[in-house]
PDB file of N, CA, C and O in Angstrom:
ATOM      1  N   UNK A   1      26.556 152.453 171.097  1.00  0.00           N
ATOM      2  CA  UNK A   1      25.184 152.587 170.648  1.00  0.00           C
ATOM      3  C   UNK A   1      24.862 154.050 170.325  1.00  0.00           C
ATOM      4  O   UNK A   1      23.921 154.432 169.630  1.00  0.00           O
ATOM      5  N   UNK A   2      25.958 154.959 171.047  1.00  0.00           N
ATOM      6  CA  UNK A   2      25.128 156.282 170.853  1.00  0.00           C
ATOM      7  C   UNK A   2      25.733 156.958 169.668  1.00  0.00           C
ATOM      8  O   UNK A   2      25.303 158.045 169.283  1.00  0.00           O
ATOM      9  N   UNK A   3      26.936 156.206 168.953  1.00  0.00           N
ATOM     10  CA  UNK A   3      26.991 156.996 167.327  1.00  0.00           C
ATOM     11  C   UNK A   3      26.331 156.203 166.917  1.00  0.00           C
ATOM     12  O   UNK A   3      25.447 156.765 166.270  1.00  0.00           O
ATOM     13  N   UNK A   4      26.201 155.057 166.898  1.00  0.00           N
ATOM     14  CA  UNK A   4      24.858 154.476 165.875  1.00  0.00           C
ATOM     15  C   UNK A   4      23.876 155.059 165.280  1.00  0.00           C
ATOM     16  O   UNK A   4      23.421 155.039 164.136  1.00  0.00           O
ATOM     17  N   UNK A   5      23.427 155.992 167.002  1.00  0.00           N
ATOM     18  CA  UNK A   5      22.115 156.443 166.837  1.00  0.00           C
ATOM     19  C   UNK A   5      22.341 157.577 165.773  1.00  0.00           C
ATOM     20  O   UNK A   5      21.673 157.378 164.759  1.00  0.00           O
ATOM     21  N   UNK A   6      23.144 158.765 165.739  1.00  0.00           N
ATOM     22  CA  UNK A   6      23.775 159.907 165.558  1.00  0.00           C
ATOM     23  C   UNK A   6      24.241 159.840 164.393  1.00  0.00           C
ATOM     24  O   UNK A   6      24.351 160.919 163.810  1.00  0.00           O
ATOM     25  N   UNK A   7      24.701 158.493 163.605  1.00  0.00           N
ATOM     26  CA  UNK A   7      24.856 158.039 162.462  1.00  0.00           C
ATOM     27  C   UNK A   7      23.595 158.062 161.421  1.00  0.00           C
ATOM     28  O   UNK A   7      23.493 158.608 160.322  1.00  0.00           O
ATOM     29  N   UNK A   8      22.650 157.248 162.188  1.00  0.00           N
ATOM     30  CA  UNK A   8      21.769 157.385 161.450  1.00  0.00           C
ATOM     31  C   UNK A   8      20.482 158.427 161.156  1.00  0.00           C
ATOM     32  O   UNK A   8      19.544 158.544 160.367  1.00  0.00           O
ATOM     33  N   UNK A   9      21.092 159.131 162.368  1.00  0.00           N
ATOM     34  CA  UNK A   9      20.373 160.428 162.067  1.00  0.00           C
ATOM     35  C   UNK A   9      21.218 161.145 161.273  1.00  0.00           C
ATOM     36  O   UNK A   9      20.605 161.610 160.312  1.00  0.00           O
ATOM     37  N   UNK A  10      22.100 161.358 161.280  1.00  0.00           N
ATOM     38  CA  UNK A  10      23.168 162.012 159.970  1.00  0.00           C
ATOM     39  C   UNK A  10      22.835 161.630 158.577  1.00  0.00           C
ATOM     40  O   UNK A  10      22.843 162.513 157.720  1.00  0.00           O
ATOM     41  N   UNK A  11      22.462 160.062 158.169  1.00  0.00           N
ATOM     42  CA  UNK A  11      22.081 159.939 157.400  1.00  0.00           C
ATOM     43  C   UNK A  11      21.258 159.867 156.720  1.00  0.00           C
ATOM     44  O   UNK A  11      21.259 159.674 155.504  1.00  0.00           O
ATOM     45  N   UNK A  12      19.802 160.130 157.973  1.00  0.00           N
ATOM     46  CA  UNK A  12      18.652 160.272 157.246  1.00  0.00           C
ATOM     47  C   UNK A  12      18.562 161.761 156.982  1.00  0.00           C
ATOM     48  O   UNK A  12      17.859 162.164 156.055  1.00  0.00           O
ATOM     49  N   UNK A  13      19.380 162.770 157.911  1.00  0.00           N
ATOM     50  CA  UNK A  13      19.076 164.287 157.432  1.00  0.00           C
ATOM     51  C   UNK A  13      19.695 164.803 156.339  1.00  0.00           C
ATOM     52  O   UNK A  13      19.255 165.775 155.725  1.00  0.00           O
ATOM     53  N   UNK A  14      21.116 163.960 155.933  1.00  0.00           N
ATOM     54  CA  UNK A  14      21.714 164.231 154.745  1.00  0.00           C
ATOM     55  C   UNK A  14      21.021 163.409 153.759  1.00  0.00           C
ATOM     56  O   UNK A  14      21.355 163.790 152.638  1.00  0.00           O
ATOM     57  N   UNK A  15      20.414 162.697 153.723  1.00  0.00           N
ATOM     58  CA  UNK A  15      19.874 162.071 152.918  1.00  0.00           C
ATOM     59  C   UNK A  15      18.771 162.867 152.122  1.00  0.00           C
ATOM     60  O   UNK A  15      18.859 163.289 150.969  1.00  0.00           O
ATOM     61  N   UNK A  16      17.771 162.970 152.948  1.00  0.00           N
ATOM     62  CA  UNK A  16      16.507 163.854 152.971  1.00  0.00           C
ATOM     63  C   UNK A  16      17.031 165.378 152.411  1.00  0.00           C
ATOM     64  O   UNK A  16      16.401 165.945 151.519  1.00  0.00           O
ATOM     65  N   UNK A  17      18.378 166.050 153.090  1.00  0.00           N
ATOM     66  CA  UNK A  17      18.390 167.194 152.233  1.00  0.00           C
ATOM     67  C   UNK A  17      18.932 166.591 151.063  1.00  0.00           C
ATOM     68  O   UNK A  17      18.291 166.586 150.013  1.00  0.00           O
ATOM     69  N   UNK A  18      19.763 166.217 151.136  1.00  0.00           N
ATOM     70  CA  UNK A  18      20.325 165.873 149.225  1.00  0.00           C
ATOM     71  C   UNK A  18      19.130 165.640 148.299  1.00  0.00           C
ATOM     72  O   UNK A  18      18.956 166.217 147.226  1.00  0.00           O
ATOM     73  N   UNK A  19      17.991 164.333 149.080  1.00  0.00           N
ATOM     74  CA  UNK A  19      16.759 164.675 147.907  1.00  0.00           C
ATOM     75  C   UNK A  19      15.987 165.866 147.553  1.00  0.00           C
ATOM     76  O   UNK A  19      15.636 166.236 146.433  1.00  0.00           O
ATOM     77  N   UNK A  20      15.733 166.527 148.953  1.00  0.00           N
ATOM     78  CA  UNK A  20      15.343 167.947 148.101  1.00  0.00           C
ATOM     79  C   UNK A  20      15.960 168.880 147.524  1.00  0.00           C
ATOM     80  O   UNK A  20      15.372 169.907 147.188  1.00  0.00           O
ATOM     81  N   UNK A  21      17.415 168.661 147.280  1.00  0.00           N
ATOM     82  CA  UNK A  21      18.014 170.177 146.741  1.00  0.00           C
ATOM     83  C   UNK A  21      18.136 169.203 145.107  1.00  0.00           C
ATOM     84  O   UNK A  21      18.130 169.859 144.066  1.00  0.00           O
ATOM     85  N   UNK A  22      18.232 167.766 145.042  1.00  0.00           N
ATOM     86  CA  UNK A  22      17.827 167.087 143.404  1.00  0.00           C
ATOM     87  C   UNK A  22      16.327 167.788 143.125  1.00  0.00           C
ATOM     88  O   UNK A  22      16.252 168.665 142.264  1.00  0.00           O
ATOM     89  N   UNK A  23      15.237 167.413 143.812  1.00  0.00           N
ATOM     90  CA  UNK A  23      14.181 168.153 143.492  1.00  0.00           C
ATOM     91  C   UNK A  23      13.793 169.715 142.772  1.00  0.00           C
ATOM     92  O   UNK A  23      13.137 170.083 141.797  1.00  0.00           O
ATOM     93  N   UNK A  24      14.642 170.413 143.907  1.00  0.00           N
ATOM     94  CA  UNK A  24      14.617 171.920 143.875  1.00  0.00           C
ATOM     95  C   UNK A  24      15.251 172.333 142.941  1.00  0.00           C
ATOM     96  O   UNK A  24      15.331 173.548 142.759  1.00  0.00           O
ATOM     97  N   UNK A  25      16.124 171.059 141.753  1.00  0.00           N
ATOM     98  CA  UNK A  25      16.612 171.967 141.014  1.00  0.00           C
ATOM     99  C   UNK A  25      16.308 172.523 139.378  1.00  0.00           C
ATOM    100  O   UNK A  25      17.037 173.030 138.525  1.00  0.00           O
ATOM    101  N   UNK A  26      15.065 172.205 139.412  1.00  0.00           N
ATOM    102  CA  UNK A  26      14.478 172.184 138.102  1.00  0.00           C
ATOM    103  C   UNK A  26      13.242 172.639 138.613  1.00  0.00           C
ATOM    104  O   UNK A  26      13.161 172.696 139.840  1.00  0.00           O
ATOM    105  N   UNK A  27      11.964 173.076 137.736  1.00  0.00           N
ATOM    106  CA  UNK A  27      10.601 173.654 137.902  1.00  0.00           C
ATOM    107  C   UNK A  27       9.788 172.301 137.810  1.00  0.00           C
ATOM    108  O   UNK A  27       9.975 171.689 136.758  1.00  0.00           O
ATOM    109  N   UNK A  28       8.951 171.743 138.682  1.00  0.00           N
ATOM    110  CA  UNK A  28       8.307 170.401 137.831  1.00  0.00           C
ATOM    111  C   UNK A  28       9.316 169.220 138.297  1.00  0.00           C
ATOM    112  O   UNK A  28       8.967 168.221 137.668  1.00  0.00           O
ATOM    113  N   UNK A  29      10.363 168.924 139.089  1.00  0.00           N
ATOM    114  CA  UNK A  29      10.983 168.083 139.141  1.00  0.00           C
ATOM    115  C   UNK A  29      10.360 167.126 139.911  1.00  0.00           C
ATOM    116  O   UNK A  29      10.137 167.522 141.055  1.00  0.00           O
ATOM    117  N   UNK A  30      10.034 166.099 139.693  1.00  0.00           N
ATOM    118  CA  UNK A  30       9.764 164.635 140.736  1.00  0.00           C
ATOM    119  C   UNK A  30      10.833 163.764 141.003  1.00  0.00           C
ATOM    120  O   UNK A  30      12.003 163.819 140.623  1.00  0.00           O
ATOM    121  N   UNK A  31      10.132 162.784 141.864  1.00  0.00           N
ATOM    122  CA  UNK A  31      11.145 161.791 142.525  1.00  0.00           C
ATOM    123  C   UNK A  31      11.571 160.788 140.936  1.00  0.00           C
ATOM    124  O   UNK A  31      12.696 160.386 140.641  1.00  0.00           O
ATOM    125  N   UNK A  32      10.509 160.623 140.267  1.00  0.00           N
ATOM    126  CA  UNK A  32      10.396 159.765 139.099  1.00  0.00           C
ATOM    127  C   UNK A  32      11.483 160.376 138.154  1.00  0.00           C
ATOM    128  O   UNK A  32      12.524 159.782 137.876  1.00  0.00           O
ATOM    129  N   UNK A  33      11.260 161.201 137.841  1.00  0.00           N
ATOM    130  CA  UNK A  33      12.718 162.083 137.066  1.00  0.00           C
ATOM    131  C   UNK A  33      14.116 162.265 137.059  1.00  0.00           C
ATOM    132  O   UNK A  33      14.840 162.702 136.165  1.00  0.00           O
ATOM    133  N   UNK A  34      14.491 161.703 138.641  1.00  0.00           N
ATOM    134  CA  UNK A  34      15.768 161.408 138.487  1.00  0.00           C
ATOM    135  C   UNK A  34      16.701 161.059 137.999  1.00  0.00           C
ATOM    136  O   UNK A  34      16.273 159.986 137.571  1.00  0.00           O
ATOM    137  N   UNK A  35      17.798 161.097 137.662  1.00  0.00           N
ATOM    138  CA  UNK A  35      18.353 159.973 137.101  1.00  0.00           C
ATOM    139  C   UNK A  35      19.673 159.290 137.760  1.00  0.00           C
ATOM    140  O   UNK A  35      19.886 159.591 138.934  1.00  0.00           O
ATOM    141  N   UNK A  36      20.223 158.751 137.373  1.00  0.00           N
ATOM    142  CA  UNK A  36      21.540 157.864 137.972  1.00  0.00           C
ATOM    143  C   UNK A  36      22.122 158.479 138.920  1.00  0.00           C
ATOM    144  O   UNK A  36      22.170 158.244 140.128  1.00  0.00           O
ATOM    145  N   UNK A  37      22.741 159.611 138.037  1.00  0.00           N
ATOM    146  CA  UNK A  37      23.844 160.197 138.743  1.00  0.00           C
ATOM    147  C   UNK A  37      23.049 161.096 140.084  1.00  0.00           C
ATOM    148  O   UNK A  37      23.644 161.180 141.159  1.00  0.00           O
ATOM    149  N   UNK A  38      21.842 161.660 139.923  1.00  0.00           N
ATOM    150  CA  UNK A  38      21.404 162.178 141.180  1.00  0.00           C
ATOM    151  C   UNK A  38      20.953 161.296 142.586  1.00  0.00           C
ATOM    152  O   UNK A  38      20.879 161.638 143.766  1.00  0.00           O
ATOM    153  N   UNK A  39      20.658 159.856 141.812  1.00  0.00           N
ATOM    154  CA  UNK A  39      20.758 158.909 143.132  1.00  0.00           C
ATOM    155  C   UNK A  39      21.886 158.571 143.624  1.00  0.00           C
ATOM    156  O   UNK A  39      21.953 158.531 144.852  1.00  0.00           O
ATOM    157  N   UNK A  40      23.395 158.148 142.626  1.00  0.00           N
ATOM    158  CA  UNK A  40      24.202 157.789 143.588  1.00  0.00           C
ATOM    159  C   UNK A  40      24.806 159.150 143.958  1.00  0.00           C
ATOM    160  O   UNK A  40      26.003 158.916 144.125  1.00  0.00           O
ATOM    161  N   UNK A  41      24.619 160.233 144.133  1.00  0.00           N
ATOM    162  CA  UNK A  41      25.080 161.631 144.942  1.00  0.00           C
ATOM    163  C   UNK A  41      24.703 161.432 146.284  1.00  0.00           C
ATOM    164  O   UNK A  41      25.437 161.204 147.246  1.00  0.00           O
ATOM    165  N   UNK A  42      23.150 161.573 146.232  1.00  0.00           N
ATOM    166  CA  UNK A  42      22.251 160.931 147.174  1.00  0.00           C
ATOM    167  C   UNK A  42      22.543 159.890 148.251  1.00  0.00           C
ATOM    168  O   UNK A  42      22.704 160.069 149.458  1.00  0.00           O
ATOM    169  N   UNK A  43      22.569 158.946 147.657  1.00  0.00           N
ATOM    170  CA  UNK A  43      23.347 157.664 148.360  1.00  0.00           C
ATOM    171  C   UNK A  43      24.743 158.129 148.878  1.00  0.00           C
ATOM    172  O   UNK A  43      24.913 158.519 150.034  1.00  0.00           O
ATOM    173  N   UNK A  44      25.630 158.068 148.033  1.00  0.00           N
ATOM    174  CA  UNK A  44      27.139 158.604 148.332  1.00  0.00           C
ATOM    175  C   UNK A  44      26.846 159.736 149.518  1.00  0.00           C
ATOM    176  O   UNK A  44      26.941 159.487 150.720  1.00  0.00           O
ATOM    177  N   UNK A  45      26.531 160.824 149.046  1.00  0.00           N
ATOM    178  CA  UNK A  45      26.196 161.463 150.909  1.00  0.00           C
ATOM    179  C   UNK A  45      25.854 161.323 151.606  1.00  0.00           C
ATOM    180  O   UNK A  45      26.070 162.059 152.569  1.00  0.00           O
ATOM    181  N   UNK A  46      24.982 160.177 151.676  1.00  0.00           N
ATOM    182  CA  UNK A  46      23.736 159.625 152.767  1.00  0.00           C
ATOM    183  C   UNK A  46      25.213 158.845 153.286  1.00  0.00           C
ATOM    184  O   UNK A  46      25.645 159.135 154.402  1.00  0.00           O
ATOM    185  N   UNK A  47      25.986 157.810 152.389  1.00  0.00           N
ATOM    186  CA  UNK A  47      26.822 156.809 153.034  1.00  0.00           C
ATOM    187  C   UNK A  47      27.974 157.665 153.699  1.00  0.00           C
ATOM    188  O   UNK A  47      28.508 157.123 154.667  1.00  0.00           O
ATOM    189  N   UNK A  48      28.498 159.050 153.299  1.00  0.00           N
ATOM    190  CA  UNK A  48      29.680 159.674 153.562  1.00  0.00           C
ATOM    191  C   UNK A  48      29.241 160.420 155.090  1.00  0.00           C
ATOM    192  O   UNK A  48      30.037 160.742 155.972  1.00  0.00           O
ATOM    193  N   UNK A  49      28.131 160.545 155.110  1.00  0.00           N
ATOM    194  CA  UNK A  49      27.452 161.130 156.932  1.00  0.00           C
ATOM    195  C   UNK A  49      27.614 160.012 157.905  1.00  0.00           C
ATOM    196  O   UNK A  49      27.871 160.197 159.094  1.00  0.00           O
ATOM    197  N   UNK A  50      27.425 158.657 157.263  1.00  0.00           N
ATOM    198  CA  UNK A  50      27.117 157.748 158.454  1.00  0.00           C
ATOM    199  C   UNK A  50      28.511 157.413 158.695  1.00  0.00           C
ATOM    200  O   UNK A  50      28.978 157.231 159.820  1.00  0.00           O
ATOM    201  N   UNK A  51      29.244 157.326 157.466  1.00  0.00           N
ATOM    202  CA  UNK A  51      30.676 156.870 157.510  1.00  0.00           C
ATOM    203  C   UNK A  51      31.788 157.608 158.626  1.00  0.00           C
ATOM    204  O   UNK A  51      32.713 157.244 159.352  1.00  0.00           O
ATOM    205  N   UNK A  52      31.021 158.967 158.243  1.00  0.00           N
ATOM    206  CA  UNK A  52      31.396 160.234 159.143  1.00  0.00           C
ATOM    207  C   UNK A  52      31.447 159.960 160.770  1.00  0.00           C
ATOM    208  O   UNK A  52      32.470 159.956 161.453  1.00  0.00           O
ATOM    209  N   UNK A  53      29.970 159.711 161.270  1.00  0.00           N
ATOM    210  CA  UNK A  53      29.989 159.777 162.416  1.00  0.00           C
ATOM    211  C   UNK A  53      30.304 158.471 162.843  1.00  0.00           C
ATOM    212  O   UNK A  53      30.537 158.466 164.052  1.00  0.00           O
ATOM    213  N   UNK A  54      30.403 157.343 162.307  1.00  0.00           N
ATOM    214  CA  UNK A  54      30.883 156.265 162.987  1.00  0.00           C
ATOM    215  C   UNK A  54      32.892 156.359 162.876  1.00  0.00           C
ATOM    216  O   UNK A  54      33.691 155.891 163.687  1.00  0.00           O
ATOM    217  N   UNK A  55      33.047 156.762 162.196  1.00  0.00           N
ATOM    218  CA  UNK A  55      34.732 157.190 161.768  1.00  0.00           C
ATOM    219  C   UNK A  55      35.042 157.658 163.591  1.00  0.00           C
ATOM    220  O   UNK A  55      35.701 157.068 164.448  1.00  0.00           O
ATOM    221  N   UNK A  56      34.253 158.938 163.658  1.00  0.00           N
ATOM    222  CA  UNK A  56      34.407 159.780 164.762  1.00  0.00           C
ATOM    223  C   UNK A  56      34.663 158.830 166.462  1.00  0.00           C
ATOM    224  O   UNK A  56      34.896 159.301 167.575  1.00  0.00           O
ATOM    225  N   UNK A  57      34.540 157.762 166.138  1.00  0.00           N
ATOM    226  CA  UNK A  57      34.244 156.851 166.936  1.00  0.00           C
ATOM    227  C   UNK A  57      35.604 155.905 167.086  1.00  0.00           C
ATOM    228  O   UNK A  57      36.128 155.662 168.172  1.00  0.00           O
ATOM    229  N   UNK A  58      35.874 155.628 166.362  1.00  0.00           N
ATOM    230  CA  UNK A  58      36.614 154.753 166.112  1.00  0.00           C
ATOM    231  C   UNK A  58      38.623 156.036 165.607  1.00  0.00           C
ATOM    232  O   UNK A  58      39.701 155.657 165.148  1.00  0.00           O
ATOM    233  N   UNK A  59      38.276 157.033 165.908  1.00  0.00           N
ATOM    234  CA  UNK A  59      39.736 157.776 165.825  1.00  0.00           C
ATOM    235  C   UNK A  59      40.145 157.412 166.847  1.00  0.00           C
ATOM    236  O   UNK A  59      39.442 156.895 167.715  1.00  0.00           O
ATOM    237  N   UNK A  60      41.471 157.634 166.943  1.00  0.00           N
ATOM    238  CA  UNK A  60      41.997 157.880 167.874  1.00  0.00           C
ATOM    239  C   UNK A  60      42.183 158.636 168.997  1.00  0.00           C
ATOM    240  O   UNK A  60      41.533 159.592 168.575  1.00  0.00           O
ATOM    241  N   UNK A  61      42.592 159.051 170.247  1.00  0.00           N
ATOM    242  CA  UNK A  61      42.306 159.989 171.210  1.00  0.00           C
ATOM    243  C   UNK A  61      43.419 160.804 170.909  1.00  0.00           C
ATOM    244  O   UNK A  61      43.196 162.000 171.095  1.00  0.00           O
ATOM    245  N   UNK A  62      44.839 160.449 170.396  1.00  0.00           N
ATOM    246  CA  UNK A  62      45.878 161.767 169.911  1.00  0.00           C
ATOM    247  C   UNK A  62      45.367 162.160 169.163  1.00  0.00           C
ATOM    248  O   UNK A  62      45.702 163.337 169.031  1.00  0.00           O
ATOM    249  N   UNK A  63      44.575 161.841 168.405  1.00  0.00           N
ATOM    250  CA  UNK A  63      44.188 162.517 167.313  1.00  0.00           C
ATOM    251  C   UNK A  63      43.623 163.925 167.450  1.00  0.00           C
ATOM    252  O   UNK A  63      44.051 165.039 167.150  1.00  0.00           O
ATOM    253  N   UNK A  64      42.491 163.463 168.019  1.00  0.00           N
ATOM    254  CA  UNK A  64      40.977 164.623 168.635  1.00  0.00           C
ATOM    255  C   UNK A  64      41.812 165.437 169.686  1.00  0.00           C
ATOM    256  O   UNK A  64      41.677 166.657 169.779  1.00  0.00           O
ATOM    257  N   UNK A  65      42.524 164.852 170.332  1.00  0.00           N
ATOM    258  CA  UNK A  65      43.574 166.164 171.528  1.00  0.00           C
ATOM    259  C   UNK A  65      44.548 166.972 170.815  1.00  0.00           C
ATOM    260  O   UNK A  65      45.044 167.983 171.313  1.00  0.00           O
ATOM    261  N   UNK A  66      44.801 166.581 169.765  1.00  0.00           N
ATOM    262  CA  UNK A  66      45.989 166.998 168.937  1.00  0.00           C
ATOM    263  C   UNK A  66      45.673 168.269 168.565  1.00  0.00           C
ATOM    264  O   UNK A  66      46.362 169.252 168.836  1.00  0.00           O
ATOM    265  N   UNK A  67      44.177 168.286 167.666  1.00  0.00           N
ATOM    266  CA  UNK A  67      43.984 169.616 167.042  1.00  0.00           C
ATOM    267  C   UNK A  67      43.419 170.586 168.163  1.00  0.00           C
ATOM    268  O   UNK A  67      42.881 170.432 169.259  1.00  0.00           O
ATOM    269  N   UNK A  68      43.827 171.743 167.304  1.00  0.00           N
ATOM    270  CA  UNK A  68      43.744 173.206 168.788  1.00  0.00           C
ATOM    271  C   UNK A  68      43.260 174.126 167.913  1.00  0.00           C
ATOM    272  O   UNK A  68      43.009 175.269 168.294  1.00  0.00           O
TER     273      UNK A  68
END
């Protein structure tokens, strides 16, 4: 339960920054202005954080002892 939680906080903070740095990158930019490719970035990082911390979960223990 507790990467769940940690997951989805990963993905709402990567989420939330990825929309504002689409925003931030033009003068005048809105949510309405987007286009394709800046939502699935968006998405795709939002999914690559959660993927992240639930991954972390599910490694192996040689793994995580391995690196030094």
């Amino acid at each position: 339960m507790q990467y769940f939680v940690k997951s989805i906080y990963a993905g709402s903070v990567t989420g939330l920054g990825s929309l504002l740095a689409a925003l931030q990158a033009g003068e005048g930019v809105e949510v309405s202005d987007l286009g394709t490719a800046a939502w699935v970035t968006i998405g795709l990082a939002t999914v690559l954080a959660i993927g992240g911390v639930l991954g972390l979960q599910a490694a192996p223990a040689t793994v995580s002892t391995s690196v030094k």
